[in-house]
Structures are given as structure tokens and as C-alpha cells.
N, C-alpha and C positions, 0 to 999 in steps of 0.2 A: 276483319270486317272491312278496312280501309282498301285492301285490295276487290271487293265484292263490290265496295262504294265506287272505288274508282273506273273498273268496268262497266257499271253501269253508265258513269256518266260519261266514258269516252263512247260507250253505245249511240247517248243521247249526244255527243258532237259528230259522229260522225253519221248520225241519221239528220245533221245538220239541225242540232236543236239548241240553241245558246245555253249556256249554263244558269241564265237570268229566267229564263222557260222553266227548265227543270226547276228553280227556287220557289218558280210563282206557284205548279204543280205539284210541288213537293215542298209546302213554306218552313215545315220542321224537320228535323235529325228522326224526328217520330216516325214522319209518315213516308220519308224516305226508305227507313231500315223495314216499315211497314212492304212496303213495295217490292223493293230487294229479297228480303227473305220471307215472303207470305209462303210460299211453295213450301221452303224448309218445314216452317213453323207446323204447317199444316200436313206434312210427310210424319212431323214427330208427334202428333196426333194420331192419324193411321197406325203408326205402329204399334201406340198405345194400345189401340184399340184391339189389334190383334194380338196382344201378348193380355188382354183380359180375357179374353174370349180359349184363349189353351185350358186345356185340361190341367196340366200340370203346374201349379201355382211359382214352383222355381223355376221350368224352363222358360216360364212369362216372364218371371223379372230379369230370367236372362238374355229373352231376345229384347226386351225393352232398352236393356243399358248396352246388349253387344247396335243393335241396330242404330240407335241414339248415339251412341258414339261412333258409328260408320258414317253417319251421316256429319259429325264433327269432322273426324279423319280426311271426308272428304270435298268438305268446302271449309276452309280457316276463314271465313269471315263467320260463316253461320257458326263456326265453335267460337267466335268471340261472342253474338248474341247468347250462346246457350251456356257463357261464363260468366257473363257479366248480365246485370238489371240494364240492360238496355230499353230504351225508351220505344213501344208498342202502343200503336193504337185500334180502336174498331175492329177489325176480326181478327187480325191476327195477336191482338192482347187477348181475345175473347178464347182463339184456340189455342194460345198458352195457356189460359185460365185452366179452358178443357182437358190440353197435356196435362197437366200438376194433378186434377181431379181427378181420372185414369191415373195416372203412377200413383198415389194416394190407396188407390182401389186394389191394384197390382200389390205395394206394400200388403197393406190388412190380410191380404187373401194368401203372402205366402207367410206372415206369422201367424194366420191363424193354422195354416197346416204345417207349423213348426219346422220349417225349411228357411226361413229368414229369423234374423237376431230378432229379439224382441223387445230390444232398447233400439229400433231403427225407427228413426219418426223422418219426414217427408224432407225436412231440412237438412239432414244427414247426405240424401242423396246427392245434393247440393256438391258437399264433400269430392264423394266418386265424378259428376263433370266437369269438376274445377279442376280436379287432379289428371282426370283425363285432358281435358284443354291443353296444360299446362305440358303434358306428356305429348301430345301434338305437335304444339309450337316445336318445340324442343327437337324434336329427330325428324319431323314431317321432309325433312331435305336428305338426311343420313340411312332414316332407317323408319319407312313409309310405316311399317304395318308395327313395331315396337306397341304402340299404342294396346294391341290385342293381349300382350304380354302383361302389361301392366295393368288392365282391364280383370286378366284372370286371375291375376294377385289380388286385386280387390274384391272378386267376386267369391275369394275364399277365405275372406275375411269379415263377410257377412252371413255366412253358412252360423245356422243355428248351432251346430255342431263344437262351429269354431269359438263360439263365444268366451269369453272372458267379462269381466264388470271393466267398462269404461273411468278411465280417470277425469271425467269431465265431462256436464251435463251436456246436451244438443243443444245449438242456438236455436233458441225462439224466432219465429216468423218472422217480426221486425230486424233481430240483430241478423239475419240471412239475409235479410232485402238489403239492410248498410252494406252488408259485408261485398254483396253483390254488384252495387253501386258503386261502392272504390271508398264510401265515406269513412269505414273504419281506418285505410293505408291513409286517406289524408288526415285525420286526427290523430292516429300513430305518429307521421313526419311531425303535426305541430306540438306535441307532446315532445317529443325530443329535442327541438331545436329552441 
């Protein structure tokens, strides 16, 4: 994201706009990453909305997560918004709201035609972009497309088919937002130290 942030604001120096301009226009971390990634946010909307609209309820969830993660793969700042509870406001929190709501719908529609596990609840997917993120960072300099590889290992691990019984419930809505925020690694550190 820092690099996302950064180019914009060397945009905004070099379209000779002071960095104290940009602050006054952009007074939070909110409405900056508002700015920045509205396009993305609203790209991962659209997708949504075309992987509800398929006939076929698994190859929705699959263009949902392979497209969503292309869109990661190919801006690292937007795959930091879409790892982390980064700070949204006005419409582009409202079309994140909307993405969750469609992938929420996408879910139901391919457990209800038994092609998705049936112990997958919406905070699970959470899982698959963090992993994916994290599979980005990772090779996005060595080995661009890695990402697709690791995407198919997870996608074959939510095949109803493949199931097994989980050793561990799904986090709850709150404990996703923490976990998403960074607040569980910082009460981890202070717990240890």
C-alpha cells in the first residue's frame, strides 16, 4: 500500500501540489486510501457481481477468488487494503460492505448446491486473502504468477468433496475484524514480553 500511497503523492508533487494540500484534501489515513483504492474496491464489486450472476454456483466462487486475487497480484498496495481492516470511508466502505454481501451470497449458493464445504462461513474466506496476500508479498519479484498455484491448492481444499471435520471453530466477525487490524499480533507481542 505504501508504494500506492507513495505514488500518489509524488503525482500530487509533481502536478506541483504541496504535501500540506494533499493533507488538507485528504485530512485522514481514511480518506486518502479512500482515494487511492476506490477504483480497486469498486473493480472487486463488479466481480462479485458477475460471479453471482453464473450459472454454475462453483465456477462463481471461482472466478470471485481467482479474479480478487488477480486484482491483489496485480497492485501490492490494494492486496495490503484487501489483508488488512484498513481504514474506508463513504463509498468505498459502503462497496466493501456490498463486496462481503455478494461473497456472502456466492458462499450460500455454492453450499447450498454442495460444491463448497459446509462448515465455510464468510470469515473463513478472510483465511484464503490473507494467505493469498501473504503468497504475493512473497515471490511477487521471483515468481509473478506462484500466486495461481497456491490459489489452486486452496481452491481444492474447499471442494465439498474434499472435506474433512475442522480442528477449530471459524473466527467470529469481531475476532476477524481484530485479527484484521493487526490487534491480535499486537496483544500476541505483549503477552510474551
Amino acid at each position: 500500500m505504501a508504494r500506492r500511497l507513495c505514488w500518489f503523492a509524488r503525482r500530487a508533487v509533481n502536478a506541483r501540489v504541496s504535501i500540506g494540500t494533499l493533507y488538507n484534501r485528504f485530512p485522514t489515513r481514511g480518506h486518502l486510501v479512500d482515494a487511492v483504492f476506490a477504483d480497486r474496491v469498486a473493480a472487486s464489486v463488479r466481480i462479485a457481481e458477475v460471479a453471482l450472476g453464473m450459472d454454475d454456483p462453483w465456477q462463481a466462487l471461482v472466478l470471485l477468488l481467482e479474479q480478487t486475487c488477480e486484482l491483489q497480484a496485480a497492485d501490492l498496495g490494494y492486496n495490503d487494503v484487501v489483508s488488512r481492516a484498513l481504514p474506508l470511508r463513504g463509498a468505498a466502505e459502503q462497496a466493501r460492505a456490498r463486496g462481503y454481501e455478494l461473497m456472502q451470497q456466492v458462499i450460500v449458493r455454492a453450499q447450498e448446491a454442495a460444491v463448497l464445504r459446509a462448515d465455510i462461513i464468510l470469515e473463513d474466506m478472510a483465511f484464503v486473502l490473507w494467505g493469498h496476500a501473504r503468497t504475493v508479498e512473497a515471490t511477487a519479484a521471483v515468481a509473478p504468477g506462484a500466486w495461481r498455484r497456491h490459489l489452486a491448492i486452496m481452491l481444492d481444499g474447499l471442494r465439498a468433496e474434499a472435506a474433512h471435520p475442522l480442528p477449530e471453530p471459524p473466527l467470529r466477525p469481531d475476532q476477524a475484524r481484530r485479527a484484521l487490524s493487526g490487534q491480535c499480533a499486537a496483544e500476541h507481542d505483549e503477552h510474551r514480553a
